[in-house]
C-alpha positions in Angstrom: -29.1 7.2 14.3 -30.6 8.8 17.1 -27.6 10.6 18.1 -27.5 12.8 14.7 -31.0 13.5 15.9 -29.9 14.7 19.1 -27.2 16.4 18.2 -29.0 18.4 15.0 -31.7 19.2 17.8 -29.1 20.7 20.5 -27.1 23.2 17.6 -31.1 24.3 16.7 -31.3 25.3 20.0 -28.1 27.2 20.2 -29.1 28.7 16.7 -32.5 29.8 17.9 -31.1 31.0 21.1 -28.6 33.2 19.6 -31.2 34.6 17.4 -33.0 35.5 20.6 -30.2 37.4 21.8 -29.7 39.5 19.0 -33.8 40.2 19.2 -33.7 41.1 22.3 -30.7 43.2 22.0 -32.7 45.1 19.5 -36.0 45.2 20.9 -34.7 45.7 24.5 -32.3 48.1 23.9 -29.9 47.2 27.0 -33.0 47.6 29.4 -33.4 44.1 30.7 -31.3 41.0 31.3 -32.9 38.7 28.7 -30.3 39.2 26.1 -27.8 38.0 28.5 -29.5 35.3 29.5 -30.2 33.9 25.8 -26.7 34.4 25.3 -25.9 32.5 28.5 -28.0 29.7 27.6 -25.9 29.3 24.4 -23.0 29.1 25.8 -23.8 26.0 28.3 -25.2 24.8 25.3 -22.4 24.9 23.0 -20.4 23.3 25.4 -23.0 20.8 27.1 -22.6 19.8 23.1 -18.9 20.1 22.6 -18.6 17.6 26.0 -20.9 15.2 24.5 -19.4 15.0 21.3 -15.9 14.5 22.8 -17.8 11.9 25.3 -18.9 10.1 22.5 -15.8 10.1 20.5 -13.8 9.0 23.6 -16.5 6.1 24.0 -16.3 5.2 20.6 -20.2 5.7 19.8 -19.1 8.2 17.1 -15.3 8.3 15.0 -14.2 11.6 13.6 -13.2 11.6 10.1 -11.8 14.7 7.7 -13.1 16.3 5.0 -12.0 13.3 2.2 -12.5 10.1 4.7 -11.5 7.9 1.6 -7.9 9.2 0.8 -5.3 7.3 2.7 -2.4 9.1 4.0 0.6 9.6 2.2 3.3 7.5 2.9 7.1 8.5 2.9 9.5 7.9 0.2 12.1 4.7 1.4 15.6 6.7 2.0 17.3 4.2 -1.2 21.4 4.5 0.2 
């Protein structure tokens, strides 16, 4: 359970630091480095998060599933000859 946690807090953080970039782009009009440094800081965080969640699907902590996990596949029709 803690994981959801963890990982709801990390896309916050890339939410909140991409709205600092675009406030910064704004306010700073170009002048200083801090909008590319927000937008820095999202990147390693998107994919500190995008390793983790492969880390943890590799180590089985957490199983992808699709949009309808309760369908089973289609099977193929027998070839009757």
């Amino acid at each position: 359970m803690w994981i959801r946690y963890l990982i709801i807090a990390i896309f916050s953080g890339i939410l909140l630091s991409l709205a600092s970039g675009l406030y910064y782009l704004v306010k700073d009009k170009g002048t200083t480095k801090r909008t590319v440094k927000a937008l820095s800081f999202r990147i390693s965080l998107s994919l500190g998060l995008f390793l983790l969640l492969m880390a943890l699907i590799g180590l089985g902590v957490i199983r992808p599933h699709g949009l309808y996990p309760q369908r089973h596949p289609v099977t193929q029709p027998h070839d009757t000859r």
